[in-house]
Each structure stands twice: as C-alpha cells, then as structure tokens.
C-alpha positions as CSV (number, residue, x, y, z in Angstrom):
1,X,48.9,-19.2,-16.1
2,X,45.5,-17.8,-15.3
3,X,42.2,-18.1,-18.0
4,X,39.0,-15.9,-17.3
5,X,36.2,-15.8,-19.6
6,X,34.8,-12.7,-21.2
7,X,31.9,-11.9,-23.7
8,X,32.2,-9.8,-27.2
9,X,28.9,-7.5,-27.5
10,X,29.1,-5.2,-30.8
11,X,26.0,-3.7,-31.1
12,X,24.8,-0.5,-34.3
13,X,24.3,2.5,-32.7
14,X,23.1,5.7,-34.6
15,X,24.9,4.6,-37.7
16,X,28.2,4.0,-36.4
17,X,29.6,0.2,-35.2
18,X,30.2,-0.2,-31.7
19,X,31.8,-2.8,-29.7
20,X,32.9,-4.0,-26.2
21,X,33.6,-6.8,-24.0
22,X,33.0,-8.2,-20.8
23,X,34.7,-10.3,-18.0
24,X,32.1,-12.8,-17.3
25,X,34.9,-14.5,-14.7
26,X,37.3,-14.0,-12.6
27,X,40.6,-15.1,-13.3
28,X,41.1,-18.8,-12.3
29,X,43.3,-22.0,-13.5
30,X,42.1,-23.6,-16.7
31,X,40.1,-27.0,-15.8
32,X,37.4,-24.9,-14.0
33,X,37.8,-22.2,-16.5
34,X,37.2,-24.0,-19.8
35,X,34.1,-25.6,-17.7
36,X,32.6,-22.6,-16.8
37,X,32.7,-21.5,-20.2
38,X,31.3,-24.9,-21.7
39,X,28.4,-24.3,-19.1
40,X,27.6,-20.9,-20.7
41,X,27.6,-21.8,-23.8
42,X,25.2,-24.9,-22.5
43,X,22.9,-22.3,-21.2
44,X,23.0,-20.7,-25.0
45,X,24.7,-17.3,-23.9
46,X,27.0,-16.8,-27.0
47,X,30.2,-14.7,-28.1
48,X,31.9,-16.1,-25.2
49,X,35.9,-17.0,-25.1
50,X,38.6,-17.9,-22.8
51,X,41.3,-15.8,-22.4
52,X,44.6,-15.3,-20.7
53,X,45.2,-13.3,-17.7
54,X,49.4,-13.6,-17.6
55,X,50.7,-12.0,-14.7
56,X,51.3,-8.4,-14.8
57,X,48.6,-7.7,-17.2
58,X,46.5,-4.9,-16.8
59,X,43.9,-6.0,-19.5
60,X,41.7,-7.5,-16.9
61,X,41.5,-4.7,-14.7
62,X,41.0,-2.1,-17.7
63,X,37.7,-4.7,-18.9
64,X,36.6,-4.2,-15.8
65,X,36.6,-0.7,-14.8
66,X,35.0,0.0,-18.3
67,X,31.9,-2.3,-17.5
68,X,31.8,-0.6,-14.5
69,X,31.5,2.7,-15.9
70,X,28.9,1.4,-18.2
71,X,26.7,0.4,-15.9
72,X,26.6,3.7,-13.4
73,X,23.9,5.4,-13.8
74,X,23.1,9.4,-14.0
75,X,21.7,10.4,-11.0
76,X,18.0,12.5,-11.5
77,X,18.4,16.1,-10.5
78,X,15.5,18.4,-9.2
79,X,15.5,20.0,-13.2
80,X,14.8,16.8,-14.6
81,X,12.1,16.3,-12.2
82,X,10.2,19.4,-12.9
83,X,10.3,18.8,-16.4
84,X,9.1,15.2,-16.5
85,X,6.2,16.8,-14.1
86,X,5.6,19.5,-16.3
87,X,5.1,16.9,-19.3
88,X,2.9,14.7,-17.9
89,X,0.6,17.5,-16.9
90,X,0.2,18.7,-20.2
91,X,-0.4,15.5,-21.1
92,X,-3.0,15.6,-18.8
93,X,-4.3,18.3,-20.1
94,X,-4.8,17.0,-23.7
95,X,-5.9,14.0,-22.8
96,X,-9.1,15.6,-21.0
C-alpha cells in the first residue's frame, strides 16, 4: 500500500463556504510518508493528513489535475491592455 500526504484549505468566499485539497506528496511507502508529514507539521504548515493511494485509485490523479487547473493563469489579451492603459491615464489626468 502506498500513503501521500495532502492539505485541506476551506476558505469563505463571497458568502458561500468553499473547500479543496491538495497533494503535498507523491505517493510513497509509509516510513518516509508519515515522516514527511511529521516534518510539515514541524515547520507549522497545518490541515495536513496522510492518506491512502490503493492501487487503481484515481483519487490522486483527480487532486491533482484540479490543483493544476487552479493554479493556470488567464492569459492578458490586447483588450485588457488598452483598458488598464486607458485607466491609468485618467488617473493621470486627475491626479494633475
């Protein structure tokens, strides 16, 4: 059997309750498993646990394509260009 360690963030957004975890880990044996996570929790990052990875399980991969998508950011077109442009001249403006 396989353990990796993960992180629970739940966080309020715009009056709603939102939630998601993390793979902090890759999946490995459990010794050096249940010592990485004692050396995170050392370090004082918190909501951390151990899990199982059985074989088969898609879980893992699924935790990790949605971090992924979380972190990609939207690429800046020429439109938002012009318009962060166009603001700071009128700030300009005003401010003279």
């Amino acid at each position: 059997m396989q353990y990796y360690v993960s992180k629970t963030t739940v966080q309020f957004k715009g009056g709603k309750v939102e939630g998601y975890e993390e793979v902090l880990t890759k999946p490995d044996k459990l010794k050096p498993t249940k010592e990485m996570l004692r050396r995170m929790r050392a370090i004082g990052i918190e909501n951390v646990h151990l899990c199982e990875h059985p074989k088969n399980s898609r879980r893992y991969g699924k935790l990790v394509r949605a971090a992924t998508v979380r972190r990609k950011e939207v690429k800046m077109t020429k439109a938002d260009v012009a318009e962060i442009v166009e603001q700071f001249e009128k700030d300009q403006e005003s401010s003279n």
